[in-house]
MOPAC internal coordinates of N, CA, C and O (Angstrom, degrees):
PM7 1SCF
backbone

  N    0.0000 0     0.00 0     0.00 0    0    0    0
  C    1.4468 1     0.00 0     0.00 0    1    0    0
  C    1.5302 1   108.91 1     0.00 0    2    1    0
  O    1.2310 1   122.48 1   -53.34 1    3    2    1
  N    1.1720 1   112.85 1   126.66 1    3    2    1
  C    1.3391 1   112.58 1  -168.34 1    5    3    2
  C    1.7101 1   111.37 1   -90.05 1    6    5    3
  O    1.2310 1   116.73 1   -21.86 1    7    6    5
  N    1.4377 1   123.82 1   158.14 1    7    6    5
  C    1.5360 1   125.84 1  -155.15 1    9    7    6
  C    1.1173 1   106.72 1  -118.21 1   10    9    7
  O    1.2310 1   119.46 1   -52.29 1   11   10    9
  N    1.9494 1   118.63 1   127.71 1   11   10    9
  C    1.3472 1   109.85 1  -173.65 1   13   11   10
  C    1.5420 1    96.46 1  -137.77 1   14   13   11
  O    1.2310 1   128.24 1   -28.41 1   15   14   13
  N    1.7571 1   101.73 1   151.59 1   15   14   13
  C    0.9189 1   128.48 1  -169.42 1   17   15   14
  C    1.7096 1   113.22 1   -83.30 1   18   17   15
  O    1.2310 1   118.84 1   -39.34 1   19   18   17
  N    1.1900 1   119.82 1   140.66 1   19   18   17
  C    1.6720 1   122.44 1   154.92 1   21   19   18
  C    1.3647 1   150.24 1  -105.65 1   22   21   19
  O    1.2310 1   121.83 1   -92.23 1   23   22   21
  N    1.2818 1   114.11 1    87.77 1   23   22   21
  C    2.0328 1    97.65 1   165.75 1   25   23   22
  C    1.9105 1   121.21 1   -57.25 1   26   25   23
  O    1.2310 1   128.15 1   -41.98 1   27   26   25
  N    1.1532 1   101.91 1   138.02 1   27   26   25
  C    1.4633 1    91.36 1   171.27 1   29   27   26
  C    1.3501 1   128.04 1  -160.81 1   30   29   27
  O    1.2310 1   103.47 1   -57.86 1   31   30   29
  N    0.8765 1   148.01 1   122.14 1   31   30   29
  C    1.2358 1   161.46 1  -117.51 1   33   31   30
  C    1.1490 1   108.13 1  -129.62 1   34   33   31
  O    1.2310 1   109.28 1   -67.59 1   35   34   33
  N    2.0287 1   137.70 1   112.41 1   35   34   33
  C    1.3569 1   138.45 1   177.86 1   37   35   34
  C    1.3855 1   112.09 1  -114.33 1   38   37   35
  O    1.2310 1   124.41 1   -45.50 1   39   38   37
  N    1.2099 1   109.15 1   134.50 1   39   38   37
  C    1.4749 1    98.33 1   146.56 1   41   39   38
  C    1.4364 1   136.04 1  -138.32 1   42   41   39
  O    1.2310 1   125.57 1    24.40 1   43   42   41
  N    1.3107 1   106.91 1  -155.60 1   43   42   41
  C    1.5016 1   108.88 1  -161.28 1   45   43   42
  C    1.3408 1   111.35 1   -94.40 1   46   45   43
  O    1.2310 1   119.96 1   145.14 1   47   46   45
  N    1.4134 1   117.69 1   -34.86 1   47   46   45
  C    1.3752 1   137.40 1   159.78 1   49   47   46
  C    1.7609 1   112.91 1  -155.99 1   50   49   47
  O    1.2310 1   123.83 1    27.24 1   51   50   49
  N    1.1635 1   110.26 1  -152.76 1   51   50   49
  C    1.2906 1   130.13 1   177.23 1   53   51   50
  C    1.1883 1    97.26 1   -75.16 1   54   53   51
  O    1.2310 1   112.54 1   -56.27 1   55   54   53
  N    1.5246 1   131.69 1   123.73 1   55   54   53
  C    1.4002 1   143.18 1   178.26 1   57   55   54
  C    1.3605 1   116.00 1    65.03 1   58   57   55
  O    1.2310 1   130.10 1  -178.97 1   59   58   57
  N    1.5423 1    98.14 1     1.03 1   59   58   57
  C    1.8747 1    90.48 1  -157.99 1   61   59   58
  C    1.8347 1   109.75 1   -80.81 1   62   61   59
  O    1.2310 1   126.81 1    58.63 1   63   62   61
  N    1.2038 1   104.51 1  -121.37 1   63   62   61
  C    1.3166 1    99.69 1  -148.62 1   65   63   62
  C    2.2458 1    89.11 1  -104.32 1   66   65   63
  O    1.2310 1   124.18 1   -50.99 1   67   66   65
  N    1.5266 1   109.58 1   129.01 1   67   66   65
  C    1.2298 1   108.55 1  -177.62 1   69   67   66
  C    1.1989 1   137.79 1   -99.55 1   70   69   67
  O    1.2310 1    97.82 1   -71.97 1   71   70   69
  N    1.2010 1   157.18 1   108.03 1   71   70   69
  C    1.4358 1   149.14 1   146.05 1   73   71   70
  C    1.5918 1   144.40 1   -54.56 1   74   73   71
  O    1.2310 1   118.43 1   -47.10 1   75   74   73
  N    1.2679 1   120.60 1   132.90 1   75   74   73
  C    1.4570 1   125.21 1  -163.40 1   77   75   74
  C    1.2987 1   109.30 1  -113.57 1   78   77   75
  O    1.2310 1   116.25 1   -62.24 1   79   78   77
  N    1.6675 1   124.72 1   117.76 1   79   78   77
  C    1.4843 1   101.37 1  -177.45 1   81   79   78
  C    1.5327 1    98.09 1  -146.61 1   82   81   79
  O    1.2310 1   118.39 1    17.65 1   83   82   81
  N    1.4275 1   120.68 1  -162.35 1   83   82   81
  C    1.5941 1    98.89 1   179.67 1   85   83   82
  C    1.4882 1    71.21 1  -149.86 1   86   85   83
  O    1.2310 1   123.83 1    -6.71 1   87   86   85
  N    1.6827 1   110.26 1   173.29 1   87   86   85
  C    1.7764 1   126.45 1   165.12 1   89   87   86
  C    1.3464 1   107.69 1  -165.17 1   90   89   87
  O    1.2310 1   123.21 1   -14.71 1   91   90   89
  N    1.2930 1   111.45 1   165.29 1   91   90   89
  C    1.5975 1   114.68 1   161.47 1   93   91   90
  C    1.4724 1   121.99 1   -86.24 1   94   93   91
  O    1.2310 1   132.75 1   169.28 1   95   94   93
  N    1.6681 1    92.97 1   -10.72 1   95   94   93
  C    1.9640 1    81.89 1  -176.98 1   97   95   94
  C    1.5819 1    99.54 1  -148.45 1   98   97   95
  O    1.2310 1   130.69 1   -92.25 1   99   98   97
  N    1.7998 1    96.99 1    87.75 1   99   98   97
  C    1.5888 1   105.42 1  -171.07 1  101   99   98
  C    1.4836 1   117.87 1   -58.91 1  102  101   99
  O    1.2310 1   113.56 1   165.63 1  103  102  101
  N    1.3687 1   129.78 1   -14.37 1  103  102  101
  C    1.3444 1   128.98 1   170.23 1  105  103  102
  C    1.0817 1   125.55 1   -54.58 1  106  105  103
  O    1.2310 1   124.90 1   130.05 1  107  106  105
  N    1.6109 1   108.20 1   -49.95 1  107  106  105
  C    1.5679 1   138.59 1  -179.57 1  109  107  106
  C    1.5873 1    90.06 1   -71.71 1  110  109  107
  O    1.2310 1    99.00 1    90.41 1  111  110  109
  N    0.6808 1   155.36 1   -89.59 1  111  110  109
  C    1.5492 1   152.47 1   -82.89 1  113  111  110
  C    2.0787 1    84.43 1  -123.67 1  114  113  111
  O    1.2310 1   114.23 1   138.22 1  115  114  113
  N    1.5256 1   128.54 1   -41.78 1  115  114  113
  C    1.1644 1   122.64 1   178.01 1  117  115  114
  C    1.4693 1    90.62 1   -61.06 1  118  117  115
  O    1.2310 1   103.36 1   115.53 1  119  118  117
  N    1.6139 1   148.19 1   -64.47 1  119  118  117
  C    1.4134 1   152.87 1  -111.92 1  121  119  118
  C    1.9681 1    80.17 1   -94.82 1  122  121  119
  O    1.2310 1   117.24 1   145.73 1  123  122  121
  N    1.2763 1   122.86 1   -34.27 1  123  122  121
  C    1.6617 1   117.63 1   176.63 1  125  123  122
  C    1.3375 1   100.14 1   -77.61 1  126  125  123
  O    1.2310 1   118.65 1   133.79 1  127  126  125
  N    0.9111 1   120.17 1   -46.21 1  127  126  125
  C    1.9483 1   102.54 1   175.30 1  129  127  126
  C    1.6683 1   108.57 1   -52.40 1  130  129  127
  O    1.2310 1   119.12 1   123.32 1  131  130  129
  N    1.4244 1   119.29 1   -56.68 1  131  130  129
  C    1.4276 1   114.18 1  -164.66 1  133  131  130
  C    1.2702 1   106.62 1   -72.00 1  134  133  131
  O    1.2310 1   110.46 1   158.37 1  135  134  133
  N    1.7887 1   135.53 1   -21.63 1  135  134  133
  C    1.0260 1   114.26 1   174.36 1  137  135  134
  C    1.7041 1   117.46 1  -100.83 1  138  137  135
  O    1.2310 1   125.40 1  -143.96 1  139  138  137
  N    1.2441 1   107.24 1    36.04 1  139  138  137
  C    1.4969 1   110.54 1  -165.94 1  141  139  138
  C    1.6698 1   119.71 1    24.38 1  142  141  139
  O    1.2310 1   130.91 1  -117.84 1  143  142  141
  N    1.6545 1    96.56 1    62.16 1  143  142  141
  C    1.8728 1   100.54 1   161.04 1  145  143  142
  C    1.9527 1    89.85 1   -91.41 1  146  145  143
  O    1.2310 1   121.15 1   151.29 1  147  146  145
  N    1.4828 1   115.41 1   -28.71 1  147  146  145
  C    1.7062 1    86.00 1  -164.22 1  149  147  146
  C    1.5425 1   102.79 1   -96.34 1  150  149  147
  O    1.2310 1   121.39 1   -59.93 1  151  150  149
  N    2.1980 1   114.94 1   120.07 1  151  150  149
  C    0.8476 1   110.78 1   175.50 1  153  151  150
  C    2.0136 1   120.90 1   -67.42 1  154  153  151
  O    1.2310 1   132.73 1    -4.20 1  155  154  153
  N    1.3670 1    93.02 1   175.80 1  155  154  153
  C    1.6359 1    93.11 1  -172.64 1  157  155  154
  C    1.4660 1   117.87 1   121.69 1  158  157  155
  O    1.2310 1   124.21 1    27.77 1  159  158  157
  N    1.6405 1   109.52 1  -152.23 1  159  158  157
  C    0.9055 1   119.43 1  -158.54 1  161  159  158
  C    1.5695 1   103.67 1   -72.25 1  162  161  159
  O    1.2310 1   105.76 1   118.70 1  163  162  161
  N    1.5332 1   144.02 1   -61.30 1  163  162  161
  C    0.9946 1   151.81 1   176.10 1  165  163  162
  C    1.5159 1   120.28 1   -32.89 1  166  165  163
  O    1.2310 1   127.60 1   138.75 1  167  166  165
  N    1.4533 1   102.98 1   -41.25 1  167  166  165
  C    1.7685 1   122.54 1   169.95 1  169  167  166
  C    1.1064 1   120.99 1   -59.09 1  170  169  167
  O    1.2310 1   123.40 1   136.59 1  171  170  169
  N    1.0104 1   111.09 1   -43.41 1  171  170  169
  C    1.7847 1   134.31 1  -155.55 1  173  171  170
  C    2.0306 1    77.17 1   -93.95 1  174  173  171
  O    1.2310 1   116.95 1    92.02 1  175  174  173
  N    1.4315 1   123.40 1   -87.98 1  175  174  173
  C    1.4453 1   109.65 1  -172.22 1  177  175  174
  C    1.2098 1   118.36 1   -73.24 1  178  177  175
  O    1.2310 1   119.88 1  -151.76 1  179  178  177
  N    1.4782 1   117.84 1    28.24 1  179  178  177
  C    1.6646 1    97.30 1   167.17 1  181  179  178
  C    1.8072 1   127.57 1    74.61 1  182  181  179
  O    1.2310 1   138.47 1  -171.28 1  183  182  181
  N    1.5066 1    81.81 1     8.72 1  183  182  181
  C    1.7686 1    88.39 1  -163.64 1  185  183  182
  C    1.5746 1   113.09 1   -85.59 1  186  185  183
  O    1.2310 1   117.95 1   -93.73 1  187  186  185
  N    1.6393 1   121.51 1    86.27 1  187  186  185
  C    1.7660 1   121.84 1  -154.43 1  189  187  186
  C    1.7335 1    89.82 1  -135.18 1  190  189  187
  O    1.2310 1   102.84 1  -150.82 1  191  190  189
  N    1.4071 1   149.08 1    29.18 1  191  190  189
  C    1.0225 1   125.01 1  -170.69 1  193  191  190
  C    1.5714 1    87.92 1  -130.29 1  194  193  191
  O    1.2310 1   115.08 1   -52.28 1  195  194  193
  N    1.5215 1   126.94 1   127.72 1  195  194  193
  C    1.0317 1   136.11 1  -165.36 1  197  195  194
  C    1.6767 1   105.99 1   -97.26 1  198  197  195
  O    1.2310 1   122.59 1   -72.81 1  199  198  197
  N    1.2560 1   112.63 1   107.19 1  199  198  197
  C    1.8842 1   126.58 1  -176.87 1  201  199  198
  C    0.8195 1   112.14 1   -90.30 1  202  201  199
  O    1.2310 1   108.45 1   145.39 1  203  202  201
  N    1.5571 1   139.21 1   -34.61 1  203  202  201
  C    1.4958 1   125.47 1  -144.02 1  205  203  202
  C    2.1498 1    80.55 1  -159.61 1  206  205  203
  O    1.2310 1   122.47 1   -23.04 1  207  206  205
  N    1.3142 1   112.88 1   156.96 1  207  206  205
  C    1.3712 1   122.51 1   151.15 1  209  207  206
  C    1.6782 1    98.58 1  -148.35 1  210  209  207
  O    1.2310 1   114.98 1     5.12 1  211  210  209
  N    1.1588 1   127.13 1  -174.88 1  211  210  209
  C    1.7022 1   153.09 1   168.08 1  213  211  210
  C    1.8785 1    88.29 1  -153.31 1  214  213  211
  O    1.2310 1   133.80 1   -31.27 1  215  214  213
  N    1.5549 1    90.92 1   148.73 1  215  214  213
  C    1.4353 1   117.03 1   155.45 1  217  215  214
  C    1.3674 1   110.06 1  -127.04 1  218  217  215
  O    1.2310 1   128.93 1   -48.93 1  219  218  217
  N    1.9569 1   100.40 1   131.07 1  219  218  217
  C    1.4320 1   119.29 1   171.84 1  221  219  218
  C    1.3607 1   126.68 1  -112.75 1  222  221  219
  O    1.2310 1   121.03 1   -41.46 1  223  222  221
  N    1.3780 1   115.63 1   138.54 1  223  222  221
  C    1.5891 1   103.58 1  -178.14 1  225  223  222
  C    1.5074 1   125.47 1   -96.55 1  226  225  223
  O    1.2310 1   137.74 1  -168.24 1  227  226  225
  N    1.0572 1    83.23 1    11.76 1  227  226  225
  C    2.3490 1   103.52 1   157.38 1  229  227  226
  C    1.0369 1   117.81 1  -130.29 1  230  229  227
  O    1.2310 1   108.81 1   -35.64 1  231  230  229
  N    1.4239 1   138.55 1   144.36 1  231  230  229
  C    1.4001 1   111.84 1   142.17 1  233  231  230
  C    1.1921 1   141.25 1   -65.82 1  234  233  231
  O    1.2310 1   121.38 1  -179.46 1  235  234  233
  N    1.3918 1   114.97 1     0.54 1  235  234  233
  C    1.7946 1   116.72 1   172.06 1  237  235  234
  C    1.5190 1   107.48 1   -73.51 1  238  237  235
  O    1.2310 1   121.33 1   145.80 1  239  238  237
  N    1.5141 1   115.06 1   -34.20 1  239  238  237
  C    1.4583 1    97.10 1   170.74 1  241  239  238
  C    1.7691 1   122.19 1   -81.22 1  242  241  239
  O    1.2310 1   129.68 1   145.71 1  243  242  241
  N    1.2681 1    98.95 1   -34.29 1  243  242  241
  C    1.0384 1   102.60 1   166.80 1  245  243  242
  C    1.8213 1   131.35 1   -27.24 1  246  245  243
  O    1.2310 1   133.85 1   108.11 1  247  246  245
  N    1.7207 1    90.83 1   -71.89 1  247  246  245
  C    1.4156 1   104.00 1   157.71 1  249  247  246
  C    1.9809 1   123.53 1   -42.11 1  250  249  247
  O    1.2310 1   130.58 1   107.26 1  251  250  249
  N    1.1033 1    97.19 1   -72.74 1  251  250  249
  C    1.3765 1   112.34 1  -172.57 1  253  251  250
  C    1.9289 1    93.72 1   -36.89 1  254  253  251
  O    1.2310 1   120.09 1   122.13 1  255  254  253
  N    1.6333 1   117.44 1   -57.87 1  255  254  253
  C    0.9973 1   119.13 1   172.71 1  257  255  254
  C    1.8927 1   121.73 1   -31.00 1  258  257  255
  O    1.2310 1   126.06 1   119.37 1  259  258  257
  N    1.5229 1   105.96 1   -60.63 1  259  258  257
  C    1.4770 1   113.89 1   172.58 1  261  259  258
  C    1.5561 1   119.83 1   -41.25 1  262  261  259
  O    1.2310 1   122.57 1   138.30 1  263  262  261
  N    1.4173 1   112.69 1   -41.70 1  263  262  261
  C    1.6239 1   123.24 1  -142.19 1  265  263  262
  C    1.7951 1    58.23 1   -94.62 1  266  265  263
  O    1.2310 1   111.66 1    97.46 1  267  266  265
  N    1.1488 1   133.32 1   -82.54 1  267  266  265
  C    1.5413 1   110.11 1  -139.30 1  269  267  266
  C    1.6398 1   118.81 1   -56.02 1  270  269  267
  O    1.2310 1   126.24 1   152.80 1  271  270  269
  N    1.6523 1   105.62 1   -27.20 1  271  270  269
  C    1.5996 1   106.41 1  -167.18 1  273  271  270
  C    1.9905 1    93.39 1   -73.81 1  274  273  271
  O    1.2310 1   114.98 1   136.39 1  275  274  273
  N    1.6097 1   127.12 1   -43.61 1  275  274  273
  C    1.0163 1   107.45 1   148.99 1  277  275  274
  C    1.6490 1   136.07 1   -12.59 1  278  277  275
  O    1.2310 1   124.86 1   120.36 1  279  278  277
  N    0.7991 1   108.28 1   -59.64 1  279  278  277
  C    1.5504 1   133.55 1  -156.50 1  281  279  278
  C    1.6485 1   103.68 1   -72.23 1  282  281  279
  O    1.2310 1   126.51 1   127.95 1  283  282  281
  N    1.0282 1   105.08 1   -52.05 1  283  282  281
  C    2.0856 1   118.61 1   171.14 1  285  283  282
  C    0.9159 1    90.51 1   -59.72 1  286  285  283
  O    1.2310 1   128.79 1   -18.83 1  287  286  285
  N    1.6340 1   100.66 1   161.17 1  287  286  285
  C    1.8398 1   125.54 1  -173.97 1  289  287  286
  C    1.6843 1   104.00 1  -104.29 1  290  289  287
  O    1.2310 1   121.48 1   -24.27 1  291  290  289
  N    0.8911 1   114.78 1   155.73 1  291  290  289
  C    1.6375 1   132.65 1   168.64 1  293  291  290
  C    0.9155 1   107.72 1   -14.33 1  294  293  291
  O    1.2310 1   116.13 1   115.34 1  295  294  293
  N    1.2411 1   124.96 1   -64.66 1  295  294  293
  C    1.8122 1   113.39 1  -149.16 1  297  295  294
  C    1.6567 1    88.60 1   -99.36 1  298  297  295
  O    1.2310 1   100.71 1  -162.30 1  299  298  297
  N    1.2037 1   152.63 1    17.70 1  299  298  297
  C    1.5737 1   146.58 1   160.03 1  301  299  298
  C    1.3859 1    87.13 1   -85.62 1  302  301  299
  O    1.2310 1   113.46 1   148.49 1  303  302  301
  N    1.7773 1   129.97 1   -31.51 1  303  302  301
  C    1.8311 1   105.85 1  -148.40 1  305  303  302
  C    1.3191 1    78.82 1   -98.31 1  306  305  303
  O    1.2310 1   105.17 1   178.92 1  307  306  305
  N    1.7223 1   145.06 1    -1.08 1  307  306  305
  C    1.5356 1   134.70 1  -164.60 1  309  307  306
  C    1.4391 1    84.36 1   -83.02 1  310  309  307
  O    1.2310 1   119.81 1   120.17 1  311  310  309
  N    1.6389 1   117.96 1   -59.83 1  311  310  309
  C    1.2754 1   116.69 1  -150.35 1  313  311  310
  C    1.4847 1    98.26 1   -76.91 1  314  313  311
  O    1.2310 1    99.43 1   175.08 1  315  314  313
  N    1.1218 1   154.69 1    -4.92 1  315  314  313
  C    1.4985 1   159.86 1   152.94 1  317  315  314
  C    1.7176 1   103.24 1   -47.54 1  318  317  315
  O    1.2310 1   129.24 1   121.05 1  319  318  317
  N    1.2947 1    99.80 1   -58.95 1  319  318  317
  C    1.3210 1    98.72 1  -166.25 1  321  319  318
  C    1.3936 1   112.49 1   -90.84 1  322  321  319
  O    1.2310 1   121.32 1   157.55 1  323  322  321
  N    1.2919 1   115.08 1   -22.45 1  323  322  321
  C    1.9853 1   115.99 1   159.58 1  325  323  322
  C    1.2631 1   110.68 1   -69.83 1  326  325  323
  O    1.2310 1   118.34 1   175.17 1  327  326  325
  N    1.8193 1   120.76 1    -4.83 1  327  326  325
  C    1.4944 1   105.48 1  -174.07 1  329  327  326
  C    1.8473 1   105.69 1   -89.90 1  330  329  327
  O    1.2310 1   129.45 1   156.85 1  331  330  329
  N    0.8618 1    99.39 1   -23.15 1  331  330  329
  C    1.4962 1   112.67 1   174.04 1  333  331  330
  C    1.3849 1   138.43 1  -116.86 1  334  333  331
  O    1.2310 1   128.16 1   170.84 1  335  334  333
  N    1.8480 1   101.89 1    -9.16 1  335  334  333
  C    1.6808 1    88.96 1   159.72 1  337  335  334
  C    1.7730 1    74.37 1  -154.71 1  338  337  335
  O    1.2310 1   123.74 1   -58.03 1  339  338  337
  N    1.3972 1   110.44 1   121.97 1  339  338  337
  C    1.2937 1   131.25 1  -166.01 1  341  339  338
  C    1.5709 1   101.97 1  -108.86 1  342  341  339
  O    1.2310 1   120.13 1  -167.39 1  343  342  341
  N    1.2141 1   117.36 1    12.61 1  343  342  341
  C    1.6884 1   116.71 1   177.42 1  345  343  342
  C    1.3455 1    90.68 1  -125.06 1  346  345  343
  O    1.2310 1   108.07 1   149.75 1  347  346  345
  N    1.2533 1   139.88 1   -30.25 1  347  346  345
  C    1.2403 1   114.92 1   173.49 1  349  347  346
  C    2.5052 1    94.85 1   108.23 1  350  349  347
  O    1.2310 1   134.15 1  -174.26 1  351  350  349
  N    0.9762 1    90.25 1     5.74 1  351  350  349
  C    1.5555 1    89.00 1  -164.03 1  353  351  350
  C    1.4327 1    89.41 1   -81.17 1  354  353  351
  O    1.2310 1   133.93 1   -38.37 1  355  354  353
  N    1.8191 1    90.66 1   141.63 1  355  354  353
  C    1.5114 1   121.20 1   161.96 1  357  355  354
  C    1.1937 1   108.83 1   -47.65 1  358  357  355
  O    1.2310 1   119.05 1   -41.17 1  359  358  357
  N    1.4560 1   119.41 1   138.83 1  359  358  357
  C    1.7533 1   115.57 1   177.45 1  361  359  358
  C    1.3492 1    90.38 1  -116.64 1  362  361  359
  O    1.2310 1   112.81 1  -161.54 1  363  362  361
  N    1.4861 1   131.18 1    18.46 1  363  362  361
  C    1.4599 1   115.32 1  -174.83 1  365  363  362
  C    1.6533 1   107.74 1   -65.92 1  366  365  363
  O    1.2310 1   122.39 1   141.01 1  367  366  365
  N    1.7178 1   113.02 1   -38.99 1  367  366  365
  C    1.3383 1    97.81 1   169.22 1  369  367  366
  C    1.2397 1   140.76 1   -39.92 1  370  369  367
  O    1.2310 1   129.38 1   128.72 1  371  370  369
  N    1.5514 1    99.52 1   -51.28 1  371  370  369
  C    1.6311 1   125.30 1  -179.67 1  373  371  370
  C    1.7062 1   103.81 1   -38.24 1  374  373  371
  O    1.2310 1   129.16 1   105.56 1  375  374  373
  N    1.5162 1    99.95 1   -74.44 1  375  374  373
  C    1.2108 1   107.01 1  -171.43 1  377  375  374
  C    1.7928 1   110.97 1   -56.85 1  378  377  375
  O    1.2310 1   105.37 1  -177.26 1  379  378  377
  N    0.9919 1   144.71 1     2.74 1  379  378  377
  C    1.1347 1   146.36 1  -157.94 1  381  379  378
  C    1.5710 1    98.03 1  -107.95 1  382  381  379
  O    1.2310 1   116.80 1   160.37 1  383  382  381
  N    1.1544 1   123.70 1   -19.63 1  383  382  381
  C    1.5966 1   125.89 1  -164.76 1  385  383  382
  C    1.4476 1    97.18 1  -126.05 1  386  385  383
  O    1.2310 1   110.29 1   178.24 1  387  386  385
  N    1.0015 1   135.85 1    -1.76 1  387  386  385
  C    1.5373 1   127.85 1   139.01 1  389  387  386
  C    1.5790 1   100.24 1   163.24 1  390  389  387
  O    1.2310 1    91.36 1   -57.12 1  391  390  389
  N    1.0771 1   165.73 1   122.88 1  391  390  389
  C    1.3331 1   175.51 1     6.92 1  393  391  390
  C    1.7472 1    92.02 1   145.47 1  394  393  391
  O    1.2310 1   116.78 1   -94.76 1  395  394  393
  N    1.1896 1   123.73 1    85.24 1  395  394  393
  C    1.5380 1   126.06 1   174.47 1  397  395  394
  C    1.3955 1   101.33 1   -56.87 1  398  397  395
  O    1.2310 1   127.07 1    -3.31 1  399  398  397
  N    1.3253 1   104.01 1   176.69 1  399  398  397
  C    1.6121 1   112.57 1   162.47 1  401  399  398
  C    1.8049 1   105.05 1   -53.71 1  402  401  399
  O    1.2310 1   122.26 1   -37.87 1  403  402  401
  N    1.1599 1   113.28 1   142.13 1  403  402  401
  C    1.5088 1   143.94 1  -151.89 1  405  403  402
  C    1.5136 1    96.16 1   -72.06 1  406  405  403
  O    1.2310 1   110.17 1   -86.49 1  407  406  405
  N    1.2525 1   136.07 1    93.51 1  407  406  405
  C    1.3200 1   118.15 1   142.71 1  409  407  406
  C    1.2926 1   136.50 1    -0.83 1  410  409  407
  O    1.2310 1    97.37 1   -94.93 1  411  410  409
  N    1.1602 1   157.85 1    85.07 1  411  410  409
  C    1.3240 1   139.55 1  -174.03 1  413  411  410
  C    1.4394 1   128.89 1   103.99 1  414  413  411
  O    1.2310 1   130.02 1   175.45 1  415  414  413
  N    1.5538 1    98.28 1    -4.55 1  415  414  413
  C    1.3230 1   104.88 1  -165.94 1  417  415  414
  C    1.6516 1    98.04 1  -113.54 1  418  417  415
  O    1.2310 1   120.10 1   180.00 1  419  418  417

């Protein structure tokens, strides 16, 4: 079974406040944001609603991917994530019932 990487993008609400993170096992790693196991920044603002993902088939791109979407200002990561889910809806379901075609990708 081959191993894929994640960028992914949470937030707090609609426009609200955002997070950038990457994992190998986006099910697991979204389900610790929503139940606040990961302390920090996300805990503290509430940031558990999953907007945006990419799938990578390394983690070097993967990474490299994070550090740059980091790197852009606000309104490039709004229109990123209005370009492909324009309601703002949690895809944690989605991904929970088998990994649809990739958000973002």
């Amino acid at each position: 079974m081959e191993k894929y990487y994640y960028v992914y993008i949470l937030a707090s609400q609609r426009n609200g406040t955002l997070y950038i993170g990457i994992t190998s096992d986006l099910i697991k790693r979204v389900w610790e944001h929503k139940n606040k196991f990961v302390d920090g920044f996300t805990k503290e603002y509430n940031v558990n609603k999953l907007i945006y993902y990419e799938q990578h088939n390394d983690p070097e791109s993967a990474i490299k991917r994070e550090k740059r979407l980091k790197k852009y200002n606000r309104k490039w990561k709004l229109n990123l994530i209005e370009g492909v889910n324009p309601d703002w809806k949690d895809l944690y379901e989605e991904i929970t019932t088998g990994l649809p075609e990739q958000v973002g990708q």
